[in-house]
C-alpha angles and dihedrals in degrees: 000000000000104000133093107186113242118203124207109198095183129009108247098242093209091056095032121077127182131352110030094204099074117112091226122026125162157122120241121185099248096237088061095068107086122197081254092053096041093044087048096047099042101052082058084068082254107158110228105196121181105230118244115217122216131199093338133066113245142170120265114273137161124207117226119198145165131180097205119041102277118248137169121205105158140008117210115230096258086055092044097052084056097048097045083053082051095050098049097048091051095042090099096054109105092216098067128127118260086221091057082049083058102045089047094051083040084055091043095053093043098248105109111060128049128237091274095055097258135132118220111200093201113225145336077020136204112323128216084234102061091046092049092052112047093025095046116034100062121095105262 
C-alpha cells in the first residue's frame, strides 16, 4: 500500500560501511532522523547507532543498519501511540511526506488504528526504503 521497491545493484562503497551483506547499511547526518523516522525504523527492527569518533573530529552521524530487508506490518498500540505524537508534531514541516499527511487524517478520523490501539500496514507493509527516502534525505 505504501512501498515502491527500491533496487541497489551494487553498495556504494563510500556510504556503505562494513558487511556488505546487510540488507540496509548506511550513515545518516543525526539531525536528519526525525522522531517519525526513528519510531518507523525501529519498529522494523532497523538498529540507529550514534557514530563514535576516534582519534579524529567528525560530524554526528548515526548508522542505520538492518540484516533482513526492513518491513513493517504492523505497530503495536504502545508504538503507535509514539509514532502518531511524532506525526503531529512534525505535520507543519513542509518537508513531510504526503504519505505521513495520509496516516495522520487516517488517525484523526478513526480509521487507522484498530480497537487495541494497533496499526496493521497491510502487505507487503511499510518498507525501510521508502522511509529512508522521503524522512531522511530533507535538510533538518
Amino acid at each position: 500500500m505504501l512501498e515502491q521497491a527500491l533496487a541497489f545493484a551494487e553498495p556504494n562503497p563510500v556510504a556503505s560501511v562494513g558487511p556488505r551483506r546487510r540488507a540496509l547499511d548506511m550513515l545518516v547526518p543525526e539531525n536528519r532522523i526525525n522522531e517519525t523516522a526513528r519510531c518507523l525504523l525501529e519498529a522494523m527492527g532497523v538498529s540507529i547507532q550514534r557514530v563514535e569518533w576516534r582519534d579524529l573530529k567528525g560530524p554526528p552521524l548515526c548508522r542505520v543498519q538492518a540484516n533482513d530487508e526492513p518491513r513493517l506490518n504492523w505497530l503495536d498500540p504502545e508504538q503507535t501511540e509514539r509514532l502518531v505524537s511524532a506525526l503531529k508534531r512534525d505535520e507543519d514541516e513542509p518537508a513531510m511526506p504526503q504519505w505521513l499527511h495520509a496516516l495522520l487524517y487516517a488517525w484523526r478520523q478513526g480509521t487507522l488504528t484498530h480497537m487495541d490501539g494497533s496499526i496493521d500496514f497491510g502487505e507487503p507493509g511499510l518498507g525501510a526504503s521508502r522511509v529512508v527516502r522521503d524522512l531522511l534525505h530533507y535538510p533538518a
